[in-house]
N, C-alpha and C positions, 0 to 999 in steps of 0.2 A: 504494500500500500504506500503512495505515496502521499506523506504528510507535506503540508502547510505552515512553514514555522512566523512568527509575525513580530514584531516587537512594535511597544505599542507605550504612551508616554499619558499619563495623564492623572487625577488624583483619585481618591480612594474614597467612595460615595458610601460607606458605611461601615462598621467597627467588622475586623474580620472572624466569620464562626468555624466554630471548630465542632467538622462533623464525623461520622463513620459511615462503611459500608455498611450494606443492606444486611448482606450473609455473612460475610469475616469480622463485623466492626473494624477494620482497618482503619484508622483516624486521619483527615484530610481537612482542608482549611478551604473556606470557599469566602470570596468578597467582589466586592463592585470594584470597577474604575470607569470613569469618564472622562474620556477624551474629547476636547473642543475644537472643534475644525472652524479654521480660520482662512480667508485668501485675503490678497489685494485687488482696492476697487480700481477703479479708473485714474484717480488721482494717487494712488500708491497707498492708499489708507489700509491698515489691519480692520477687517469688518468679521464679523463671527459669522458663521453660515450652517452651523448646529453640531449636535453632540452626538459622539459614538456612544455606545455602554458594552461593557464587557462584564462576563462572569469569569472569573478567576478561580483555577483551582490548584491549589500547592499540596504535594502527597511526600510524605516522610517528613525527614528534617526539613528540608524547606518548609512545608507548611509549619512546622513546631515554630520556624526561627519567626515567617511571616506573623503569625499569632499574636510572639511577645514583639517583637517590630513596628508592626505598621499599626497605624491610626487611622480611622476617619478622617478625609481633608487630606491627607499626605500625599505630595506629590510622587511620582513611583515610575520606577521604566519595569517594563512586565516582557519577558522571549518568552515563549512557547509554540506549542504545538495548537492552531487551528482549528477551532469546534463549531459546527453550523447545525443547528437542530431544530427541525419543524417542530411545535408541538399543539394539540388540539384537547383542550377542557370542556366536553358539550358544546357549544356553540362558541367557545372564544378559540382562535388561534390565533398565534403569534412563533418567534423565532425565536431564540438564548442563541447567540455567540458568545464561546465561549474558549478560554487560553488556559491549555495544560501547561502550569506552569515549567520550564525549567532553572527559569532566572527572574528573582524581585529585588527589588532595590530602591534606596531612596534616588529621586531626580535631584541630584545634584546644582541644577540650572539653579534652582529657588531658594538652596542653603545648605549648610554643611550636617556631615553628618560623622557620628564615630562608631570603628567598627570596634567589637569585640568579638573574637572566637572561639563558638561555642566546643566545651569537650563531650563527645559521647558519651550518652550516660550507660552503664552497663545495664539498664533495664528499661524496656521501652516501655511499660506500665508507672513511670515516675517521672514521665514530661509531663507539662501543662496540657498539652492535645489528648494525649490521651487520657487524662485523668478526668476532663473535662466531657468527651465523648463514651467512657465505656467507668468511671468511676473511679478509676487506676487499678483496672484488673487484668489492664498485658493486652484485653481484647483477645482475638486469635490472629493469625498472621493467614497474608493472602494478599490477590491483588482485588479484590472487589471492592467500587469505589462508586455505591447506588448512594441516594441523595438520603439517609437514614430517618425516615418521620416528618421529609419535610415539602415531600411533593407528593401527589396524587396518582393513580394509574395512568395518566399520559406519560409520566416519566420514563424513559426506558430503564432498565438495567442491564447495564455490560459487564462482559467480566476480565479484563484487564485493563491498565490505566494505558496499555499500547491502544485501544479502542475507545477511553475516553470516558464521559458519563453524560447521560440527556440530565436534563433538570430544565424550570418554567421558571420566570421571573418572580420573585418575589411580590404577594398579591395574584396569581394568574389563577390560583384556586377560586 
């Protein structure tokens, strides 16, 4: 299959959640970003001309660091992998684009930022993601990465994070 990889610039439209899969609990980080499209008019002016949205989702340590990292409003540059998903509620449909994460980051354009490095912790039941998504009980280990309790039967569920995960907008219920 060939993927679609995108990097994509813009801030972070809500506090980021920390979820699990359907069938493994496997703990995964899911958040907004909005990107604002801008061009020049006639006269050279910056005019706004509307907004992207993305769903974002960071799986392992990326997500744990994403978690304690990022804020609401924070500027961010986001790579990943490409996600386009029809989805259909009874009568409403709409689409989720969506970025498997492999790289997040503060946007530096807007301020500085300081890194720390995080050390592996020798038990994956005593990070914040997980303790948050499964209690701190380790969960079970897998690649399933379904939207856990927080979408409806349109949602699909796949079973590796090489194939990705459907999920509907926040509100599409």
């Amino acid at each position: 299959m060939n993927d679609s990889f995108i990097t994509v610039t813009g801030n972070v439209t809500g506090e980021p959640q920390a979820r699990a899969g359907r069938e493994t609990g496997t703990p995964f980080t899911v958040f907004g970003v909005a990107q604002n499209r801008v061009k020049r008019d006639a006269k050279g002016d910056i005019v706004p001309v509307g907004t992207n949205f993305y769903e974002v989702i960071a799986f392992r340590a990326l997500g744990q660091n994403v978690l304690d990292s990022i804020a609401k409003g924070d500027p961010v540059v986001v790579r990943g992998r490409l996600r386009v998903h029809d989805w259909e509620n009874g009568e409403r449909k709409g689409t989720t684009v969506q970025i498997d994460a492999t790289n997040v980051g503060p946007d530096l354009t807007f301020g500085t930022s300081e890194f720390s490095k995080r050390r592996r912790s020798a038990s994956v039941g005593r990070d914040r993601i997980d303790t948050e998504v499964n209690g701190g009980d380790g969960g079970e280990s897998g690649d399933d990465h379904g939207t856990h309790g927080t979408h409806d039967a349109a949602a699909e569920h796949l079973q590796s994070s090489e194939q990705g995960l459907v999920a509907q907008p926040a509100g599409a219920a």
